[in-house]
C-alpha positions, 0 to 999 in steps of 0.5 A: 303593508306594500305588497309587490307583484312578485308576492301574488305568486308567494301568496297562492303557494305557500299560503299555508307556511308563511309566518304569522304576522299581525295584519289589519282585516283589510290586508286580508282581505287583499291577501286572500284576493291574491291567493284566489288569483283576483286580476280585477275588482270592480268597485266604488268606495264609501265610508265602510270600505275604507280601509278596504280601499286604503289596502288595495293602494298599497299592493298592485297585483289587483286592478281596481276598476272604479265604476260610476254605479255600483250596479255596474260593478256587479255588471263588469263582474259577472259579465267578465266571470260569464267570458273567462269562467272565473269567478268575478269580484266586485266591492260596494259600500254600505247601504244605498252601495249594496242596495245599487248593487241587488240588481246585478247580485239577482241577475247573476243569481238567475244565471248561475254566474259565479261572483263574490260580492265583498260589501261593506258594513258598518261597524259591529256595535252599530249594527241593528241601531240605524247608524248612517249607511246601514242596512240588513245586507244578509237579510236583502240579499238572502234570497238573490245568492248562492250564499252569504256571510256577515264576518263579525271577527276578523280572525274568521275573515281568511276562512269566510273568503276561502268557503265564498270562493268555494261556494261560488265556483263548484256545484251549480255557480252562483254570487256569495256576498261577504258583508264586513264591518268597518271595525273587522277590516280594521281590527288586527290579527294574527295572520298564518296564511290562506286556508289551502282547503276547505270543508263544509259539512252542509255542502258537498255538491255531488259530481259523478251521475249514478252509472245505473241512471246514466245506463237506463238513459243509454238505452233510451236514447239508443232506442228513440225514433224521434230523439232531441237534445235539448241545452242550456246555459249549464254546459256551457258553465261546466264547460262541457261544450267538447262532450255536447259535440262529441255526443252530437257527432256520435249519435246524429241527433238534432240539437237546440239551445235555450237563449243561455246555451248558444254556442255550445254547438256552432249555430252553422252546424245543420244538426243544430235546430237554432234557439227554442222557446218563446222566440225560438225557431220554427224547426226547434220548437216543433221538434222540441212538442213531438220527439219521442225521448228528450235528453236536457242537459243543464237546462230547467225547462223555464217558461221561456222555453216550453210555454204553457207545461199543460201543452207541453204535456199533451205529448208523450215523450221520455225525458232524461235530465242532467243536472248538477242541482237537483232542485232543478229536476222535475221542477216544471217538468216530470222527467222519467231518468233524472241524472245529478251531476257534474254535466261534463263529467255525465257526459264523458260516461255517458259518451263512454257507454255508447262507445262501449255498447256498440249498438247504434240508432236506428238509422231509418227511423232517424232519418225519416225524423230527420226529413220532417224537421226539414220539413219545418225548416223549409218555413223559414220562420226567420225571414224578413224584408231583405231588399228594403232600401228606405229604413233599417231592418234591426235583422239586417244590422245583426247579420251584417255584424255576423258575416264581418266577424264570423272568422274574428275573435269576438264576444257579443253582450246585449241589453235586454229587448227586441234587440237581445232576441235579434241578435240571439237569432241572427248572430250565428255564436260558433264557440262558448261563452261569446254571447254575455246576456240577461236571461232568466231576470232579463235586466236593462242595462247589462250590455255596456259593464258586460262588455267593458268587463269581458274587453278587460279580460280579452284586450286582443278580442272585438267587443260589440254591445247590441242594445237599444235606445231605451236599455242603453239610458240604464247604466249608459254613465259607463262610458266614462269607465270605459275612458279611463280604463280604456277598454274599447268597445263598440255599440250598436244601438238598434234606435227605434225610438219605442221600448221595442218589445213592450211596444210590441205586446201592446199591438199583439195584446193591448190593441195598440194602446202604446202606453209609455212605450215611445221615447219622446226626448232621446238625447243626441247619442253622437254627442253624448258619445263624444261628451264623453271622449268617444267616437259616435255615429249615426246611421239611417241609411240601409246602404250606410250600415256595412261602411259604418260597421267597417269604418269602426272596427277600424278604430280599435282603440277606441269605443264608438257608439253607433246609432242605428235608426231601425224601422219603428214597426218591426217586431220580433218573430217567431213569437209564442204568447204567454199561457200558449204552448210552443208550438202555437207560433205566430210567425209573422205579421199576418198571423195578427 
């Protein structure tokens, strides 16, 4: 079945009129690829996904991305779903293929990243007998997806990519993993085109906010001494950053994001408060214990964010909540006006009202609250020894990225550690959807497939990878990806030969006991990078950070792994400790 560029046009307009035709499962299976406008598939063949394989060589619309893991085929995946929007796709064999592969199903499963996972499996009547390479891929990976399906007859295979699509993209996000048999995307049938629509019965996720909900919310905000907004990763996956700002900009309001929501709205604008939680701001912290009415958007008050529910508690405060799944609302927290629904479109309504009412906050209050959140600001909980000229600040090499690329087109993925807090409080992300991490299952490992999946959806933009010397070791096999299919990104290893941020819970609560937390035979990371056909540097130098950074960026055609020897002893501040509130912070080392 050869399939030519100029039939992925036919396939997703006239998928509902083409003449049957007899096809094998596996063709589609591409068809619907096509259909859905599938630019990328990231993969890794096995014996269950042959014929799978053996279709996708005969069409060339799609490009396969063929990994050296199949935990970074999910990786590439999602961090390319995380940049675009769109949904990402990745394929894995049976067995140890989809068990490779949980890791990044449950990493995009926490941050509500829409994928579908096209797993193969082995054939019908083997199934449940412990025939080679078999698993319970429906059962593991239950409680990690959105959704799944098992195909067990090829004529529902065009309908199960229709309604995984559909799962995938609308309501809250999430990966869908569709397991087929051997025998399904071999087996023939006849093909009448690719469902148009689809209905489900068990899920319509509601999309408009209740207009009396969103009124009562109207009323509390307008009427607050002490307002906050509070953001997450949910505005940011419904698009919907133009309306946060629109709505900052009408009401004058601080604003904060979770570690998911930054860029939402630019990290230079002064009403924004910076990242709250764990190792959040000062300012955004305080303001977070004592507003008076909170209005979160997308977010779900995780433990990261709000420390210790009995402290948060202790204050009274109203809360409005927007979110598209209510099973997010009062989870954790109680909230007085619960808003379900498509973030954007609440927004929009709620934007609509305030215009429609003509009343305004009550400017003497807002600025009396506004002097005391300066007030917090002046703490400068982000300061650090700037004028050192022995060893490297990790701070340093993060502002120093950000003062070259503030005017670029740049996307930034991290790894997870010291490193990822660093550069979530020093980069200033100015627009949506730049900064591709870990966050609710804070996985190693992600920063290197995430970048090589968002330099092959935007060619034209500068990747940079933060990691470390420890979460770089995980998936670092992709380097030879990144070779073969050229996508030229540039790493930053903040190296300070310690699992950064295990090491720095063992000072604070262990008594500096640093059990297996320091890395006693780290490879040559130049000649590893060059080993693999890149470019490596090595920086131990304060003065030599900036030449190094210039003189890769330079080198936009190729990846460059720069190794950067920071100071062993730095650690992140500010901090909150587990089982404290938010506002109990340590700010610095004197505070120990």
């Amino acid at each position: 079945m050869e399939v030519s560029k100029k039939e992925l046009a036919v396939a997703a307009q006239t998928a509902g009129h083409r003449h049957p035709e007899e096809l094998r499962g596996a063709e589609i299976l591409v068809k619907a690829l096509q259909a859905e406008g599938v630019k990328y598939l990231w993969g890794y063949p096995g014996g269950a996904v042959l014929h799978i394989y053996d279709a996708l060589y005969k069409q060339d619309t799609i490009q396969h991305v063929l990994v050296r893991h199949e935990q970074a085929a999910i990786h590439a995946a999602d961090g390319y779903a995380r940049a675009t929007g769109e949904v990402g796709v990745a394929l894995v064999t049976s067995g140890p293929g989809v068990t490779n592969a949980v890791t990044g199903i449950a990493t995009a499963y926490m941050d509500s990243i829409p994928m579908v996972v096209i797993t193969g499996q082995v054939p019908t009547a083997a199934i449940g007998l412990d025939a080679f390479q078999e698993c319970d891929t429906v059962g593991i990976t239950r409680p990690i997806v959105k959704h799944n399906f098992l195909v067990k007859d090829v004529r529902q295979l065009a309908e199960v990519m229709k309604k995984a699509f559909h799962i995938a993209r609308t309501g809250r996000p999430g990966p869908v993993v569709v397991d087929i048999p051997k025998d399904v995307s071999f087996n023939k049938t006849t093909y009448r085109g690719y469902p148009e629509t689809v209905e489900m019965r068990s899920y319509n996720p509601v999309r408009r906010g209740h207009g009396g909900q969103i009124r009562k919310a109207l009323q509390l905000l307008l009427s607050a001494k002490r307002p906050y907004i509070y953001t997450g990763g949910g505005v940011l996956l419904g698009n919907a950053t133009e309306e946060l700002r629109t709505l900052v900009d009408l009401l004058g309001y601080p604003v904060t994001h979770t570690l998911m929501g930054l860029g939402a709205v630019p990290a230079t604008d002064r009403r924004f408060l910076g990242m709250l939680g764990m190792h959040g701001t000062y300012e955004a912290n305080m303001t977070m214990q004592n507003c008076d009415v909170l209005l979160a958007v997308g977010a779900r008050f995780d433990d990261r964010v709000i420390g210790n529910p009995k402290h948060f508690a202790q204050n009274e405060r109203k809360i409005i909540h927007i979110d598209i799944d209510p099973s997010s609302i009062s989870k954790r927290v109680k909230v007085d006006v619960p808003i379900v629904g498509d973030v954007k479109e609440v927004l929009n309504e709620l934007i609509h009202m305030i215009r429609e009412a003509g009343q305004r906050p009550d400017q003497q209050a807002l600025g009396a609250w506004w002097e005391t959140i300066e007030s917090w600001r002046a703490r400068d909980c982000l300061a650090y020894d700037r004028a050192n000229t022995e060893v490297i600040k990790p701070q340093y090499v993060i502002e120093t990225l950000w003062n070259m690329t503030r005017d670029a087109d740049a996307y930034i993925t991290s790894d997870v550690g010291q490193h990822q807090m660093w550069a979530a409080q020093y980069y200033k992300f100015e627009r949506p959807r730049r900064w591709i991490n870990s966050g609710g299952l804070g996985t190693m490992g992600v920063g290197i497939p995430y970048a090589m999946g968002i330099k092959l959806a935007k060619p034209e933009s500068e990747v940079f990878c933060v990691t470390g010397e420890g979460s770089v070791q995980m998936c670092i096999q992709e380097l030879s990806t990144c070779l073969q299919y050229n996508t030229p990104i540039k790493i930053l290893s903040l190296n300070n030969r310690y699992l950064g941020m295990v090491r720095q819970w063992q000072e604070i609560e262990y008594s500096g006991r640093y059990s297996h937390s320091y890395m006693d035979a780290l490879p040559n990371f130049v000649k590893l990078a060059e080993a693999y056909g890149h470019v490596g540097m090595l920086i131990e130098r304060p003065q030599d950070v900036e030449p190094a950074l210039r003189e890769a960026r330079k080198l936009k055609d190729r990846t460059v792994f720069l190794d950067f020897r920071t100071d062993p002893t730095e650690n992140v501040f500010p901090m909150v400790q587990a089982g404290r509130g938010i506002t109990e912070m340590l700010l610095g080392s004197e505070d120990l």
